[in-house]
C-alpha positions as CSV (number, residue, x, y, z in Angstrom):
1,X,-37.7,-1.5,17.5
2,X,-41.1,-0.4,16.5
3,X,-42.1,-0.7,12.9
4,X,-43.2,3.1,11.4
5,X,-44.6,3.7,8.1
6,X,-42.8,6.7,6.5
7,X,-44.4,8.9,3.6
8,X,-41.9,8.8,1.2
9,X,-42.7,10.6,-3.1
10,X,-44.2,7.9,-5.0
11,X,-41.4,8.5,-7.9
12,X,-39.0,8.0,-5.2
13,X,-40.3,4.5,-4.2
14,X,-41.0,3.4,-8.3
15,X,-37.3,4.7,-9.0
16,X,-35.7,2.5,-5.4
17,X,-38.5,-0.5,-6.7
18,X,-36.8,-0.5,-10.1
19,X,-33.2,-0.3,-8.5
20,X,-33.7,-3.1,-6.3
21,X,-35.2,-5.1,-9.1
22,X,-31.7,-4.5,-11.4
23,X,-29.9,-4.9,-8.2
24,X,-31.4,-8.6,-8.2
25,X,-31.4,-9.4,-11.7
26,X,-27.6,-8.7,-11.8
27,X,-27.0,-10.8,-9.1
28,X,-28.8,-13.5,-10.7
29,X,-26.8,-13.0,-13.4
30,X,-23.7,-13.2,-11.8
31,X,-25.1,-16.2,-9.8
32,X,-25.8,-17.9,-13.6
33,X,-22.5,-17.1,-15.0
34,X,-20.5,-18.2,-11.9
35,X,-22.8,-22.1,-11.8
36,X,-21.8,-21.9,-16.3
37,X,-17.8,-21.6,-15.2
38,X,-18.0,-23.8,-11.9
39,X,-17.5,-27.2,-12.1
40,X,-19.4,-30.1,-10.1
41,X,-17.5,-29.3,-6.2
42,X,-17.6,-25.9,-6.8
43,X,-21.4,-25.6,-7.7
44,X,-22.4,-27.8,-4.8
45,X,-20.8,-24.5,-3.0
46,X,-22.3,-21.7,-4.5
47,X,-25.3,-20.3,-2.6
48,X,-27.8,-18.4,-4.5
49,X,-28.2,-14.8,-3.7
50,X,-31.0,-13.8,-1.1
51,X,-33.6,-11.4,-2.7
52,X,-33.2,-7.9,-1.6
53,X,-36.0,-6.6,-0.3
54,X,-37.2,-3.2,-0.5
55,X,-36.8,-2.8,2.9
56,X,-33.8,-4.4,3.3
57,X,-32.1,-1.9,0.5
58,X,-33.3,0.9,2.6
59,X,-32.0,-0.1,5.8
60,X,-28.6,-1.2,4.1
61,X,-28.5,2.8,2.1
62,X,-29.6,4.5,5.8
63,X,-26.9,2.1,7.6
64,X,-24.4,3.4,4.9
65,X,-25.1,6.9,5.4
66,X,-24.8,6.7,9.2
67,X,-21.3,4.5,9.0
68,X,-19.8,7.0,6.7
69,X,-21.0,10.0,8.0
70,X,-22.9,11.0,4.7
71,X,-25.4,13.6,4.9
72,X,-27.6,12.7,2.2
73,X,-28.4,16.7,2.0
74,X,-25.3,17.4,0.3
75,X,-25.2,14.5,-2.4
76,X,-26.1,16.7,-5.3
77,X,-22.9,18.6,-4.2
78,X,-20.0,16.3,-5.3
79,X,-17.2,17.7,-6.3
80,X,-16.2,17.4,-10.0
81,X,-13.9,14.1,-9.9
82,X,-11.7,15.1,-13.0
83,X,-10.7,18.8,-11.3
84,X,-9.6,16.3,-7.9
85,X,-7.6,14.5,-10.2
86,X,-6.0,17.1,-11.9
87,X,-5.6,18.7,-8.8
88,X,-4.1,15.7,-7.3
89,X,-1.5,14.9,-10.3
90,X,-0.5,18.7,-10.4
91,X,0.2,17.9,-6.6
92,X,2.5,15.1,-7.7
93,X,3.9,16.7,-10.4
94,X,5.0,19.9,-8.4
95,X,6.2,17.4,-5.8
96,X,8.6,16.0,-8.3
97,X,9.9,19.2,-9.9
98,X,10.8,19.7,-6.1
99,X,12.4,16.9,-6.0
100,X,14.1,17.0,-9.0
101,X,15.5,20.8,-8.3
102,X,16.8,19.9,-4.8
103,X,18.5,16.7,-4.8
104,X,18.4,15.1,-8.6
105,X,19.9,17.7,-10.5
106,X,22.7,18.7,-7.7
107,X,23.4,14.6,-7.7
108,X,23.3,14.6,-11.9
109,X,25.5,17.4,-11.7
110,X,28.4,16.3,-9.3
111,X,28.4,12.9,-11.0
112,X,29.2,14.8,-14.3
113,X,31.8,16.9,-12.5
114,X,33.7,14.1,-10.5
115,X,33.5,12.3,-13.9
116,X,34.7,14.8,-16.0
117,X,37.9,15.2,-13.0
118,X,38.4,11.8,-13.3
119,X,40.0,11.8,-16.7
120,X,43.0,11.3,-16.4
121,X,42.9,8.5,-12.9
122,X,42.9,5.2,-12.9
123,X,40.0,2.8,-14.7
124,X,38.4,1.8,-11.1
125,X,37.2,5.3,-11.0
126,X,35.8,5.9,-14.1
127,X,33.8,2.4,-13.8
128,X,32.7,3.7,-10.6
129,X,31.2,6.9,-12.3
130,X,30.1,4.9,-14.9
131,X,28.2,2.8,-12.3
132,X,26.7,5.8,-10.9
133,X,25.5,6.3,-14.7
134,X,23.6,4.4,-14.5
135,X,22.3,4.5,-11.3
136,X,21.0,8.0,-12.5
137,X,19.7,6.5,-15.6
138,X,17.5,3.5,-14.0
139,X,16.6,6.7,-11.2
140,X,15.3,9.0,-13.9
141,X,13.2,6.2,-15.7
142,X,12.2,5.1,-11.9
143,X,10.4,8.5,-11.6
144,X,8.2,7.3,-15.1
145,X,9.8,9.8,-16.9
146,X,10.6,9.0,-20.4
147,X,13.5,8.6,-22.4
148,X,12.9,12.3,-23.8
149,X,12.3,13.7,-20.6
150,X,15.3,12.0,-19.1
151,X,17.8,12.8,-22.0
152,X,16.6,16.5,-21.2
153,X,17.6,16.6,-17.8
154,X,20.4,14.6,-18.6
155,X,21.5,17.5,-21.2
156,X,20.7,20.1,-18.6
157,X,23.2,18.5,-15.8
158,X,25.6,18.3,-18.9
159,X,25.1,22.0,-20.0
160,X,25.7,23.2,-16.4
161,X,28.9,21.1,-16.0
162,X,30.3,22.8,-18.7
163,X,29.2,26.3,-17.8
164,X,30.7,25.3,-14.2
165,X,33.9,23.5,-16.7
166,X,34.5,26.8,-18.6
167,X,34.1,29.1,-15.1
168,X,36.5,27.2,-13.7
169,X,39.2,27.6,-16.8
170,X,39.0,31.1,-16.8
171,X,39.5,31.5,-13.2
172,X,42.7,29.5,-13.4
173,X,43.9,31.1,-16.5
C-alpha cells in the first residue's frame, strides 16, 4: 500500500500529538507502577510499552471506525447516556410490575387463601404453607425489593384475601 500524505487542520494534528503523548505517558506510568509492585520473576517478564506513534494512533482510530461500523460523521450525535439508562431501568421496572401483576400476586394470593383454609387440618399442612412463606419471602427480596416494598405487597395479597374471605361469608350466609 502506497504511502499518501493527507491534509489534515493543524489544531487537529496538535490536539491527536498531545493525545498520543498522554496516551504514552500513562502507559509509562502504568508500566512504573506495575515494575514498583512486581517482584524479581515477575519484572524479568514485564515488557515495556512500544511508543505509539502518530501514525500508528491514526491507523488503530481508522481501523476502529471500520470494525465497528462508526461513521465518524455522526459522533457529535450521541445520545444522552443518562435518558438510555432511565429509559432502560423504566424498561425493567415496567417488566417487573408485569410480572408482579400476572403471576406474583395471584401466587401471594392463593398461598394466603389455602393457608387461611388450612386452619383447622393437620400441622403437615400448615408447615407446608409456612414453607411456601417463605418461599414468597426470599422471592420478593430476590427481585431487590426491600423490606418496605415487600411488606406492601405482602399487605396487598393479605387485604385481597380478606376481601375474597368476607365475599365468600356472605355468600354462604
Amino acid at each position: 500500500m502506497a504511502n499518501r500524505v493527507v491534509a489534515i487542520d493543524e489544531t487537529v494534528h496538535d490536539v491527536m500529538i498531545e493525545e498520543v503523548e498522554q496516551l504514552n505517558a500513562n502507559a509509562n506510568r502504568e508500566y512504573q507502577d506495575q515494575y514498583k509492585l512486581a517482584d524479581t520473576t515477575r519484572r524479568r517478564k514485564l515488557k515495556k510499552p512500544e511508543k505509539l506513534t502518530l501514525k500508528s494512533y491514526t491507523e488503530s482510530a481508522l481501523e476502529y471506525f471500520r470494525k465497528n461500523h462508526i461513521d465518524p460523521r455522526s459522533l457529535g450525535e450521541e445520545k444522552d447516556v443518562v435518558a438510555e439508562v432511565k429509559k432502560l431501568r423504566n424498561n425493567v421496572f415496567s417488566f417487573m410490575q408485569v410480572q408482579e401483576r400476572t403471576y406474583l400476586m395471584p401466587f401471594v394470593q392463593d398461598v394466603y387463601e389455602l393457608r387461611n383454609r388450612t386452619e383447622g387440618l393437620e400441622e403437615t399442612s400448615v408447615d407446608m404453607l409456612n414453607l411456601m412463606e417463605i418461599f414468597i419471602d426470599l422471592l420478593l427480596a430476590g427481585l431487590g425489593l426491600s423490606e418496605q416494598e415487600q411488606d406492601k405487597y405482602k399487605a396487598r395479597a393479605a387485604q385481597a384475601f380478606a376481601q375474597k374471605k368476607a365475599s365468600r361469608k356472605q355468600n354462604v350466609g
